[in-house]
C-alpha positions in Angstrom: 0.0 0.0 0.0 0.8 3.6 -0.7 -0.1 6.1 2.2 0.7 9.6 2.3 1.1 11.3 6.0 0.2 14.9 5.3 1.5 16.9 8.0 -1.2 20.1 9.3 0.1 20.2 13.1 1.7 23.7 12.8 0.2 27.2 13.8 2.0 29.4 11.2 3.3 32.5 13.1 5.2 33.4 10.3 2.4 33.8 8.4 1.4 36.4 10.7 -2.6 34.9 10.7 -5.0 36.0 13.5 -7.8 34.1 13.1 -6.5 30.4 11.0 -3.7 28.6 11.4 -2.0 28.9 7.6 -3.4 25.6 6.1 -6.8 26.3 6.8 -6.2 29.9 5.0 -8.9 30.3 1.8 -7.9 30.5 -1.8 -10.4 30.5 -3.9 -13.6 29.5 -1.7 -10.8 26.6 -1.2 -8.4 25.4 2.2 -5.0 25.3 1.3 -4.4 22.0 2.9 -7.7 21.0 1.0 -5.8 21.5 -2.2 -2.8 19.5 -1.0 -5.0 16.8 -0.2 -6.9 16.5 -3.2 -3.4 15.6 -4.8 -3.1 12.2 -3.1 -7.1 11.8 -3.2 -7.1 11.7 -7.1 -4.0 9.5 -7.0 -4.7 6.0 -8.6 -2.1 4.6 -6.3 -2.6 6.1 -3.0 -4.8 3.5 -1.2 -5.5 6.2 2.1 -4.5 8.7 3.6 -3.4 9.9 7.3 -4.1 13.6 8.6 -1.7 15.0 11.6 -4.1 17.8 12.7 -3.9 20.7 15.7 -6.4 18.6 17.5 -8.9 21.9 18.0 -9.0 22.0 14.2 -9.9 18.2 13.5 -13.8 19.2 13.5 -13.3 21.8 11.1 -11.0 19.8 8.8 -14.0 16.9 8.8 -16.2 19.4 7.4 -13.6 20.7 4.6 -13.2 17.0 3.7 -16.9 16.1 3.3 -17.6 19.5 1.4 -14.7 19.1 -0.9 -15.6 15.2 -1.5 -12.2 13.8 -0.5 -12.8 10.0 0.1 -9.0 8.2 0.5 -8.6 9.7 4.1 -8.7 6.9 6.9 -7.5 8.6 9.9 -6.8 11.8 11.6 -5.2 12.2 14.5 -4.0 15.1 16.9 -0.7 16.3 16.4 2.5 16.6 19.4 4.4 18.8 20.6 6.8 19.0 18.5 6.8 18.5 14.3 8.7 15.4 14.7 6.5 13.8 17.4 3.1 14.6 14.8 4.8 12.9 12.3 5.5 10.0 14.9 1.8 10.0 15.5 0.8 9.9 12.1 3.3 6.9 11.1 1.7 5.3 14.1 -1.8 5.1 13.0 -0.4 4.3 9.2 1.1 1.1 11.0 -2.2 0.4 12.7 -4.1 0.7 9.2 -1.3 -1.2 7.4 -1.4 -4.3 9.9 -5.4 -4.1 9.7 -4.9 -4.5 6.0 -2.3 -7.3 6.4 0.6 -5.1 4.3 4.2 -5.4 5.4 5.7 -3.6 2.6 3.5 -0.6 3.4 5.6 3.2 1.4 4.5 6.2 3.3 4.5 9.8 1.8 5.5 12.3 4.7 4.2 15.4 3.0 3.2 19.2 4.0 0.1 20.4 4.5 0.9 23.7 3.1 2.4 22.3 0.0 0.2 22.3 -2.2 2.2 22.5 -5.7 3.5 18.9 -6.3 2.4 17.3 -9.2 0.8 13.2 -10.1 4.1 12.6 -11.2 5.9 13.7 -8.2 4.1 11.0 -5.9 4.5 8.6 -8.6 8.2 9.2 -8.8 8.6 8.4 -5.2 6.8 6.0 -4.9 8.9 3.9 -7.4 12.1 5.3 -6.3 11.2 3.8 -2.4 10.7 0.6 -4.4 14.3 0.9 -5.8 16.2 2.5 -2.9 14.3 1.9 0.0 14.1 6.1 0.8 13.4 9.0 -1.3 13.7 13.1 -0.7 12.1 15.1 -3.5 14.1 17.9 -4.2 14.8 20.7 -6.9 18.5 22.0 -8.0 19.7 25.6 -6.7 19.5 28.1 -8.3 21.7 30.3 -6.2 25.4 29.4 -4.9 25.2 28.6 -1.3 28.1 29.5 1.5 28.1 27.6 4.7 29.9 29.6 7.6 32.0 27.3 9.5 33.1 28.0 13.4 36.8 28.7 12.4 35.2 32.1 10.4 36.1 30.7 7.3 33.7 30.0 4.0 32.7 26.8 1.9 31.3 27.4 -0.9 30.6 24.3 -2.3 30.0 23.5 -6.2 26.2 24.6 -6.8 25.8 21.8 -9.2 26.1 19.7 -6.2 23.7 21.1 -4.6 20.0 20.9 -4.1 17.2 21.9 -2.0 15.2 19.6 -0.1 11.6 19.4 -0.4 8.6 16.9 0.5 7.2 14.3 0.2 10.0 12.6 1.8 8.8 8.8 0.9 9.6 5.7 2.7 9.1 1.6 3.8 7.0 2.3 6.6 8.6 -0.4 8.5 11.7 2.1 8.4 11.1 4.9 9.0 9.0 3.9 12.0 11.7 1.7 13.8 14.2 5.1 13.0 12.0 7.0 14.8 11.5 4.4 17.9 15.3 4.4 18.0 15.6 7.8 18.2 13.4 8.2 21.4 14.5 5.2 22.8 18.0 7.0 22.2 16.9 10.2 23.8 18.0 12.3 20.9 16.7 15.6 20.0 14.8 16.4 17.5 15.9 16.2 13.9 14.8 19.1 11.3 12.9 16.2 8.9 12.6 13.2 8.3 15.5 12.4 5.8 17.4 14.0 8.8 17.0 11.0 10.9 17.0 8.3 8.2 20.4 9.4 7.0 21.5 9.3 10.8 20.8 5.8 11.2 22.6 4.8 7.7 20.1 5.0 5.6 20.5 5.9 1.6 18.5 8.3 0.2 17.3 8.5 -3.3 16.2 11.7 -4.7 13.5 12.5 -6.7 13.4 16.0 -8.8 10.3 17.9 -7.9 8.5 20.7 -9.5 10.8 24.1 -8.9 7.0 25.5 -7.9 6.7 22.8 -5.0 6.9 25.3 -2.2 5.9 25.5 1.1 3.3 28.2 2.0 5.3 29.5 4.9 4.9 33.4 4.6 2.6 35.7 3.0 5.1 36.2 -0.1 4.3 32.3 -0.7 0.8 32.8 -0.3 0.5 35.0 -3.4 2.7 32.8 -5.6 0.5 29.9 -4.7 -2.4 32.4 -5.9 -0.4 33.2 -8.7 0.1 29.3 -9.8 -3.7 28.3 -8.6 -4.8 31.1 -11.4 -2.2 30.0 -14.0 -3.1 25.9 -13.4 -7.1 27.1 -14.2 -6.4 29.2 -17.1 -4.7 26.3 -18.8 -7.8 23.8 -18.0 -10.2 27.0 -19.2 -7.8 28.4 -22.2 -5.8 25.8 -23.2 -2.4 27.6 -22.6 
């Protein structure tokens, strides 16, 4: 089974939002996580789909999913206190699902709520590059040179065509990424910033898959009006043709 575990556990003060946490921000008459979702719902080979929600918003987000007609989702559950402990809880009830249904070579899709510009082929592209390498990070190249300060004052600036940005979904064997997460508490570890983070801690090689330069993350309110920007452009082309 393929099961994305979309990630809407954050408040989004950089967003500077009063009344909405960002992913529950209107475009269109529309959610923003509501278009992420829709992604994975009209996937042919996503077989459900886990929510990590701020728990007071789960009623809410139950009413966006019947109006909108999204039928793949299976579970939501609250998130924790921090990002890495949501995504813990959302990998937990994909493990209950996947042992309901029998699957022990269950791929999960750890993707952002508020990243709503992937593409069909993106999810399809990891989720055959899991099957080859076991874990996958969608990324995009740079664009810009990056310099890295190090604690002797110094510079590196490494060779920009080795570079990329990383991006989501960040797609594993369930199994996997799981146990890397159980070893990680049972470690006492901090936090790691994502998920390819931890696998590449504990050993694990990561595939990459090249993404959509678009596929952003609607973090502050300049990203907000690109995502405007590409939601108007992706319905003039299904209206116009162009």
């Amino acid at each position: 089974m393929n099961i994305p575990v979309i990630f809407a556990g954050g408040s989004g003060k950089r967003m500077n939002t009063k009344s909405k946490p960002k992913q529950f921000l209107d475009l269109n008459g529309k959610p923003i996580i509501i278009y992420t979702i829709e992604l994975f719902d009209n996937h042919p080979n996503i077989d459900g789909i886990i929510i990590v929600c701020i728990e007071d918003w789960i009623p809410y987000l139950k009413k966006m999913l019947n109006k909108f007609e999204i039928n793949k989702v299976i579970a939501i559950v609250p998130g924790g206190k921090t990002g890495q402990e949501s995504i813990y809880n959302g990998l937990c009830a994909a493990e209950k699902y996947a042992i309901e249904e029998k699957d022990t070579d269950t791929i999960v899709l750890i993707h952002d709520g508020v990243r709503p510009l992937i593409t069909e082929e993106t999810i399809t592209d990891n989720i055959e590059k899991v099957k080859e390498c076991n874990s996958c990070i969608t990324c995009v190249p740079a664009t810009e040179t990056f310099v890295v300060s190090r604690k002797d004052g110094m510079l590196d600036i490494p060779n920009r065509a080795d570079c990329k940005l990383a991006r989501a979904p960040q797609s594993f064997y369930l199994k996997d990424i799981i146990s890397a997460h159980r070893k990680c508490q049972k470690e006492g570890l901090p936090d790691f910033i994502d998920s390819c983070s931890l696998m590449s801690y504990y050993g694990h090689k990561l595939g990459i898959v090249i993404g959509p330069m678009e596929n952003i993350k609607i973090t502050t309110p300049t990203d907000y009006f690109v995502l405007r920007a590409m939601v108007e452009v992706h319905e003039n082309q299904q209206i116009f043709g162009y």
